[in-house]
C-alpha positions as a printed Julia matrix, in Angstrom:
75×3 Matrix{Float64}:
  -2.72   -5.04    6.75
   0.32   -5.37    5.35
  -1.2    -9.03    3.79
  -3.55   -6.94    1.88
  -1.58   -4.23    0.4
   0.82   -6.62   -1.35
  -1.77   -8.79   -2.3
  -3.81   -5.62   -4.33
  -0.22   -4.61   -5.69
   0.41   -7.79   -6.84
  -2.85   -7.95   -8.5
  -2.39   -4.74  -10.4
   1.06   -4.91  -11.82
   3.31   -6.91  -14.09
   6.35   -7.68  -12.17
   4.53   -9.35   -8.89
   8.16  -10.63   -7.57
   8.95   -7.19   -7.43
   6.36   -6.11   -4.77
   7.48   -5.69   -1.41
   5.58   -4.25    2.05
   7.42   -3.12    5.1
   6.44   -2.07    7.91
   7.95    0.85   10.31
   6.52    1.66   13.7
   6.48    5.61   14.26
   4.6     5.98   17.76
   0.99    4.62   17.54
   1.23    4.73   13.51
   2.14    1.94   11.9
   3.62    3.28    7.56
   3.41    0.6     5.22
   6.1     1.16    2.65
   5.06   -0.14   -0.65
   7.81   -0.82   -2.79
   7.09   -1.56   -6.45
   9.47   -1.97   -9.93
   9.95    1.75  -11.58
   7.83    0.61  -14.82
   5.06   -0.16  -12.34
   5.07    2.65  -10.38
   2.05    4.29  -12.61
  -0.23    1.51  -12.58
  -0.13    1.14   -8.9
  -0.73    5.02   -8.71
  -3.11    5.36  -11.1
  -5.19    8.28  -13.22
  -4.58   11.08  -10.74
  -3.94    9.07   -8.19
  -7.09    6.9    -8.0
  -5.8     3.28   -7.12
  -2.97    4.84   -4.82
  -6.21    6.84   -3.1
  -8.58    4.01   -3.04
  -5.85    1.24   -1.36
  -5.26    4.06    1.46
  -8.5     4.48    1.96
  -9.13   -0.02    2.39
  -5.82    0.62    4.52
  -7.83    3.15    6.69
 -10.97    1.33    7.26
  -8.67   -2.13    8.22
  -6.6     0.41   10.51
 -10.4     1.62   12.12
 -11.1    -1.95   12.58
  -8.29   -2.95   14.67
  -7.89    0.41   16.27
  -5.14    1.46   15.32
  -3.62    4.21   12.77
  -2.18    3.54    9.21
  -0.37    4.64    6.52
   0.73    4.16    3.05
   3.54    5.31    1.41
   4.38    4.5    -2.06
   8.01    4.17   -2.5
């Protein structure tokens, strides 16, 4: 999950070295911190949120798949 986040961030903004995914364990959920440069914090967010909305929601389905519970948090 964590492979797929950084790899859709990457994709999307224009420092890629500066994209970074960790991971924290808080009881059965598993937050995926995105961290991204502060000029590329908008593109990964999106018009009103869009792209931000639309990688939580992959993150969900990947989360459904494996049975387990995730979430993103853009840092």
């Amino acid at each position: 999950m964590k492979e797929l986040i950084e790899y859709i961030a990457k994709a999307i903004v224009d420092n890629p070295d500066d994209v970074t995914v960790s991971e924290e364990l808080e009881g059965d959920l598993l937050v995926l911190k995105l961290h991204v440069a502060p000029e590329d914090m908008g593109k990964v967010i999106g018009k009103q949120g869009r792209i931000a909305e639309a990688m939580r929601t992959l993150l969900r389905v990947v989360a459904i798949r494996r049975r387990t519970r995730a979430m993103l948090q853009i840092v």
